[in-house]
Structure formats: C-alpha cells, structure tokens
N, C-alpha and C positions, 0 to 999 in steps of 0.2 A: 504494500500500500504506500503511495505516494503523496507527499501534501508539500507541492514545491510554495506554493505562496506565503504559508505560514509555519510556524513552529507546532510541530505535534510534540503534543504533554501526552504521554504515554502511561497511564495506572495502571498497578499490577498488585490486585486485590479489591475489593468493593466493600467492606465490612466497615466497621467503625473508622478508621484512620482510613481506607482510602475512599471511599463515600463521603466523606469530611473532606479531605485534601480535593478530591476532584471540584466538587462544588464551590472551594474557597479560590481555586485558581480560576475559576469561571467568573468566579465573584470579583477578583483582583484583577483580572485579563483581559476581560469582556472577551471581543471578538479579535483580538488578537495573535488568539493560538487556537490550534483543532486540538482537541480531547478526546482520550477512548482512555475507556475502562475496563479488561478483563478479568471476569472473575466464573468459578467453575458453576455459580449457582445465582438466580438470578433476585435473592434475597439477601436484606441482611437477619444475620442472624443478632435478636438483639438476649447476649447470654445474662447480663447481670440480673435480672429478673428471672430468672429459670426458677430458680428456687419457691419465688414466691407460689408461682402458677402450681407448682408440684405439690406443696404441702397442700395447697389450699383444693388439690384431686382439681383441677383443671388440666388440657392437654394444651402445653406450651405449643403445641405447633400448628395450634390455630390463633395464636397471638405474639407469639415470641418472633414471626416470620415479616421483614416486611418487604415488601416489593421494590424492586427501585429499577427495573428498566425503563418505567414509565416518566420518574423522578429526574433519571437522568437524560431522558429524552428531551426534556423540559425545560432544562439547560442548554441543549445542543449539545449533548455529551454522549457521543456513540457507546455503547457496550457492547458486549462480545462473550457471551458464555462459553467458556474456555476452559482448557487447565494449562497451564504456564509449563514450556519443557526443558524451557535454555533459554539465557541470555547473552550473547554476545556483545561485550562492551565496547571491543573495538570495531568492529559492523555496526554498532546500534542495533539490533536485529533481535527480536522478540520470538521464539519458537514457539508455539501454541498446538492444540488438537480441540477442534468444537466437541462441547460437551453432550449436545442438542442429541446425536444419535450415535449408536458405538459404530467404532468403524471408519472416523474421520479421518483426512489426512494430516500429518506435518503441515503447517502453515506457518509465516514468518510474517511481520508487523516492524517496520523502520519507526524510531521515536527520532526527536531532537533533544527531547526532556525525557526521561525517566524517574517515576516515583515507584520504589521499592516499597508495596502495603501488603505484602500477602500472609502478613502473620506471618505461627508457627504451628509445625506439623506435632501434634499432641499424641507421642509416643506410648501410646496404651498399649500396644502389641509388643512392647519390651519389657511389660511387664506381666512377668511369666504367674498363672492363674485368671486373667482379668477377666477374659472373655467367657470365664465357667461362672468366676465367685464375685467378678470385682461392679461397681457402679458406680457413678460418677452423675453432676451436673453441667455438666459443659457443654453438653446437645441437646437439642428435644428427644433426638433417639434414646440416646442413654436415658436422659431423664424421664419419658414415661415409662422405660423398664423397670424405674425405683418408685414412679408411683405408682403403678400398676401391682409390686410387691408390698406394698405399703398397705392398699386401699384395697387389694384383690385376696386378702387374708393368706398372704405369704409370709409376712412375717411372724415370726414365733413367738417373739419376742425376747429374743436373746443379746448379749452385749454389740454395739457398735464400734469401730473404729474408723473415723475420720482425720486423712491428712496428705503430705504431697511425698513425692520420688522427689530424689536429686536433682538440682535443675545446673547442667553443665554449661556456664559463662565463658564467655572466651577472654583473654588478655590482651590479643593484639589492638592497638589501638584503644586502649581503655583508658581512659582518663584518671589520672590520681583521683579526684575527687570523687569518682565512683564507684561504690562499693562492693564487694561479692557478693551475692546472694546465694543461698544454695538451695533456697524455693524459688521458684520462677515468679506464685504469687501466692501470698497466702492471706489474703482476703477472703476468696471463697471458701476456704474450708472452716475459718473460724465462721462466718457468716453461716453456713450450713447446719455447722454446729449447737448455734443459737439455737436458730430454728429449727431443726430437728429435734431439742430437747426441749420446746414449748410444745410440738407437737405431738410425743408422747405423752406429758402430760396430760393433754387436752381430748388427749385417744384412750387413756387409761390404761397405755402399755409402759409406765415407770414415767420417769424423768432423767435429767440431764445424767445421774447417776452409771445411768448404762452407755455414756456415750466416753471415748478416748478421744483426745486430739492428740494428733502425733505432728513433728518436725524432723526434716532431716540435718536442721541446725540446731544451736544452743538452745536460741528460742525462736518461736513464732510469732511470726508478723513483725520481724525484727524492724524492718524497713519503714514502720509507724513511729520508731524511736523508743528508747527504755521510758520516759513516762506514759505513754500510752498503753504501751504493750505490758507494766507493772497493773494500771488498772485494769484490761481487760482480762489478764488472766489469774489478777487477783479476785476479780467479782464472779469469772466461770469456777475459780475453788470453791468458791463460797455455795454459787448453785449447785454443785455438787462434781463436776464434769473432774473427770482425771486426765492428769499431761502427759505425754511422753516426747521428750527430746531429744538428740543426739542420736535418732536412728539410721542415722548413715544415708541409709536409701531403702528403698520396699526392693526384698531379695525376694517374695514370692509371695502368691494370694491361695488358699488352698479352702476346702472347704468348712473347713473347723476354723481356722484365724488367719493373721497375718504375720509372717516374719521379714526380720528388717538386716542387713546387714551387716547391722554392731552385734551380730547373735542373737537378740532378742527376739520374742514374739506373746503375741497376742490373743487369744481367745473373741473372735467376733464373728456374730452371724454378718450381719453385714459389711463389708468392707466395702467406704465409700472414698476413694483416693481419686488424686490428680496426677498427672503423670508430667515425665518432662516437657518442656518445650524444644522441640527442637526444628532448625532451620530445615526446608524443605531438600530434597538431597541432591538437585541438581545446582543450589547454590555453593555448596562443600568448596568449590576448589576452585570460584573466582575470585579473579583480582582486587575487588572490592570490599570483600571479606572477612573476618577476624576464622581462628581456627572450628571455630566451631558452625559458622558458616553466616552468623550473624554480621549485618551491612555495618559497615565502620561508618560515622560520619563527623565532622566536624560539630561544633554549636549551632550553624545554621540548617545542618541536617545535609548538610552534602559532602559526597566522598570526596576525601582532599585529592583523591588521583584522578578521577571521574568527574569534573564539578557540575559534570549537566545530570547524574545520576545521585536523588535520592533516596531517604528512605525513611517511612516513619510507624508506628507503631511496634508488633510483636519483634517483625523481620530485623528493627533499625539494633544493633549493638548498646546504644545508650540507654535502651528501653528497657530500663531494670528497676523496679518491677513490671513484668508486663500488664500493664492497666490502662486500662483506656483514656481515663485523662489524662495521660502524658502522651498516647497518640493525637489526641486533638490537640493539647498544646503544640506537636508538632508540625500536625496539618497546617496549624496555620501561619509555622515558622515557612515551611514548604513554598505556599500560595504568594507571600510576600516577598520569598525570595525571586520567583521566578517573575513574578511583577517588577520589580528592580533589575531586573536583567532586561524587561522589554521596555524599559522608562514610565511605566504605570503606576512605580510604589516610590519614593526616595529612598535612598538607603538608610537616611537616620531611623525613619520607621522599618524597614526589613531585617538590616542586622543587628536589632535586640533579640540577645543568643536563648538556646533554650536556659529555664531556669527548674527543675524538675521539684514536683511536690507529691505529694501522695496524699490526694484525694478521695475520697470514697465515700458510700453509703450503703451499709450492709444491712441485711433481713435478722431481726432478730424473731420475728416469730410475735404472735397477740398485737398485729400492727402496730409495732414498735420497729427502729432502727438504731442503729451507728453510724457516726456522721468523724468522716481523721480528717482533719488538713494537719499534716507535718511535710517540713523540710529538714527537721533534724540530722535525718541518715543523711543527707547530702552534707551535712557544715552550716545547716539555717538553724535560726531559734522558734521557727513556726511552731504550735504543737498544743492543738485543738482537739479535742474529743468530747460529741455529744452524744444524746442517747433521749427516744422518746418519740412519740405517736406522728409530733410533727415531720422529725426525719423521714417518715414512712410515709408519709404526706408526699415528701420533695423526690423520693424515692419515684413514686408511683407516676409524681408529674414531669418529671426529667423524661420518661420514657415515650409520655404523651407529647412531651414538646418537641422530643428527637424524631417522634412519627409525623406529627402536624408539619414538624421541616423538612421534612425528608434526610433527613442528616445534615442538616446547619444551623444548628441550633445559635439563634442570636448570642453575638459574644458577650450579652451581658447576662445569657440565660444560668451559666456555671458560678461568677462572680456574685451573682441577683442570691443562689442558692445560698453561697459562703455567707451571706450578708444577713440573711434571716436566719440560719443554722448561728454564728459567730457571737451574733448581736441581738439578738431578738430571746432569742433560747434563754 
C-alpha cells in the first residue's frame, strides 16, 4: 500500500493504548497524515471491569466488548483485522495475514510512522496445569469459565489461591530510575481478591478467610509504594485473607493446589493466577528491542535508533507496571510528538517527557473501590489511597465515558476523576 502524498501513521494494536494513540494523532494531525490500525479483532477488549460483571453472574462478553471499526471509520482511520507477522524496520514494511477467514495470504503495509501498541502475549501455556486446574480474569473467555464455576455449583467450597508468575523485565535500555518488577501487575489480583472474599461472604461459602494472595516478590503491589501497600495489606490481615511472598514463580497448577518455585505449595480448589507478560515472539530479535523483546524508547516514546518508530503501552519497555494509564499517558506523549514533526504541535508542548504514576481503581466487592495515585516507586512523593462507594461510582463511569468516546476520553476526564477521588473524598 502506497500513500505518496502524505505520511502514513501506521498502528499496531487497537486496545487501550493504541485506540487512544490513533485517535489522538487524528486529533493533533487532522488531515495531514493517513492512518491505519491493525489489530486481530475488531473490538476492544475493555478488561478492568471483568471482575465486576463476573461476581455480579453477568456475561462480560456482552458488555466488556466494544466495537471500534465503526469508531475509527469516523475519524478517517482505516483498520484492518489482522494479526501482525514481522516488522521490518529498515523497509518500513509491516507483514500481516487477514484474520477475517483462515487461509489468508502474507500481506505487507509500508508506514512512515510506526506506533508499537500490541500489548503483550499473556503466557498461560507456560504455565504447566493451567489449562486443566488454572483460571484467570483477563478475558471474557477465561472469565465466564470462573463464573460459570462459581454460579453453576462447581464450586465446593474449598480454599483459594490468588496471585501472578514471574514477570521477566528486560535491562537493555532501562533507565536508572526504573524499577524491576517481578509482577508485571498486581493490581488485578489484589482487586480480585477483594472481591472474591465479599462474595463468599454474601454467597454463604466463608469469607476472605479461604482466600491466599500470593507474590512472586517480597511484597505485593510493590509499585503502589511501602505506605500504600503497609495499609492495604494490613487491612486484608485484618479481614482475614492470608499472604504469601517470595514464591519465586508458579512451578505448577495441579488439581489438589499450587506449587511455587521456592518449594512451596499450597492446598487450593481454585487457583486463580496471572501469568507473564511476554512480548509477542516475532519481536525477540529486532533492532528496536531490549532482551526480552520489549520496544526500548526514549521519554518521548520513541526509539533513539528508529525515531519515526514508537511504542506505547504493554509492548513499550518503560511500561512497568503494565496498566493502562501509563498507556494513555503515552498515547498522548505519541500524538504530540508526531504533531511536532508535521508543524501542528510546538515542541515546548510535545517534548514534556513521560512522567509515570500508578493510577488505578480497583473492585473491592458490596460496590465499594480503591482509588492509588503514587509516584513513589518512580522517586515522587505522590501517595494517595482511597477506599468507598464513590470510587465504584468513578469506576463504573470511566468505562461509560471510555464507551461514549470511543476511546478518547476528554483529557480532563482522568484528572476530573483525581480531583473528586483526592479532594472531595
């Protein structure tokens, strides 16, 4: 495909971070550049919410799905249901196969811009039992298998275990000031964990009591910072929930428990884990890369050897923790930059660098939430934590304003949220 008149901005992914990114460069660009978006499925999947729809016996995949080739039609923003095979950085040359019917050919797509969004491929099949004993909320698939056990009197009611695999970081190109994780995220599992031991209660199968949190670090949810992460799992002792840390990694899921690694193991009917993240495996061994196949970038999000190639969310190397609001704060490092390349943005406004924080609002179960803004793990002194009906309030409308926008949610919709969470609370 040829676009000799203008720059083609080339996406690669359509989920949060690049559904965001494309529509921000449209927004900063206007009609100055052609756009395309591929991605293997022609929705986004919206995951933070899984959990909710699952306790509450709803099927997330008649809500959690939403549409966007009509979104980004809308824009003038071609899509292409695809799956991504290779990229050629020195051709510029995108290798794809349509995903529309088996049997497609090899296809190739020239960019001038390249935006690296395709996430990361969530390594459940490396984890030996998963697919007999293990479950998870990270899909609607997965996730109505766990309601369905739940709600369909599978469960027995025996102990649970929730927590994550080893999440392997790469080093090249890492910035001093960013940390190691050895969770990819562990949001969701303490989130889960909430909420699954309100809903025993409320089921009259026990409480928090029967549930494990496990970490394959010292502690969980390190990346909230030590006073955050002293109150929340000083208040889950108190409900009753037992810890486990330093388990190295989940060495196997079986049907009686889980064992870990450091030798340990566990007694749990359910084992509800998260697996690694890991970069897709035709990126492994480009140029762009750090070892583990994660896109290196600069602060502005662009490869210092590639500068017309970025990358923002799961896929980008900076993005530790993988959580979405550091992909949007990305997106729209992204969108500015390439506006400043075509004289649309100045550079005093494009190259203010990323500045990362860890944002969130998690389920805790009896329409309640948790509400982090820390920048502590980075070297900030941010370090917020609320907790209460109305979080679950901002919760529920964040997802209605992310739908109502199609994925652009006005830049004052996340700040608007801080502001009533920070100061109102």
């Amino acid at each position: 495909m040829q676009y000799p008149s203008k720059p083609h901005v080339l996406v690669l992914g359509g989920n949060f971070a690049g559904l965001t990114t494309a529509r921000f460069i449209r927004e900063q660009c206007g009609d100055k550049v052609d756009l395309t978006v591929i991605d293997r499925k022609p929705y986004l999947l919206f995951v933070p919410n899984i959990p909710i729809e699952v306790f509450a016996n709803r099927n997330p995949q008649h809500t959690m799905h939403m549409p966007i080739e009509h979104i980004l039609q809308d824009d003038g923003i071609e899509f292409i249901q695809a799956e991504v095979k290779a990229i050629d950085v020195e051709t510029s040359l995108v290798d794809y196969v349509s995903m529309e019917r088996p049997g497609a050919p090899l296809e190739h797509i020239r960019y001038d811009y390249l935006v690296v969004a395709l996430g990361a491929r969530l390594a459940y099949d490396k984890i030996e039992g998963f697919g007999e004993y293990g479950f998870t909320l990270s899909d609607t698939y997965h996730a109505n298998r766990l309601r369905r056990y739940l709600y369909g009197g599978g469960y027995k009611g025996g102990p649970i275990v929730i927590g994550s695999s080893r999440f392997h970081q790469g080093t090249k190109g890492k910035p001093n000031w960013l940390p190691t994780a050895l969770a990819a995220c562990e949001g969701p599992p303490l989130e889960i964990g909430l909420s699954l031991g309100a809903w025993l209660e409320e089921h009259g199968q026990g409480g928090p009591d029967k549930i494990t949190l496990f970490t394959p670090g010292p502690v969980m949810a390190e990346d909230a910072g030590d006073e955050i992460v002293t109150k929340l799992l000083g208040m889950a002792g108190k409900m009753g929930y037992h810890y486990l840390n330093n388990t190295e990694d989940i060495k196997r899921l079986t049907a009686d428990g889980i064992e870990f690694a450091n030798g340990k193991s566990l007694e749990a009917e359910i084992k509800l884990v998260l697996p690694d993240w890991q970069p897709h495996s035709f990126m492994k061994d480009l140029p762009i890369v750090d070892e583990e196949g994660f896109v290196i970038t600069d602060l502005t999000m662009r490869n210092p050897d590639y500068p017309r190639i970025f990358a923002v969310g799961d896929a980008a190397a900076l993005t530790v923790p993988k959580l979405g609001t550091l992909g949007d704060m990305q997106a729209r490092i992204v969108a500015l930059q390439i506006g400043k390349d075509l004289g649309k943005v100045s550079a005093e406004k494009a190259d203010e660098p990323f500045r990362p924080a860890v944002i969130c609002m998690g389920d805790m179960g009896r329409d309640k939430a948790f509400y982090i803004h820390s920048d502590v793990w980075y070297g900030g002194k941010t370090s917020v934590i609320k907790m209460g009906h109305m979080i679950f309030a901002l919760k529920l409308a964040f997802k209605e304003m992310y739908y109502r926008t199609g994925g652009k949610p006005s830049h004052w919709g996340l700040p608007l949220s801080e502001l009533l969470v920070e100061h109102l609370l």
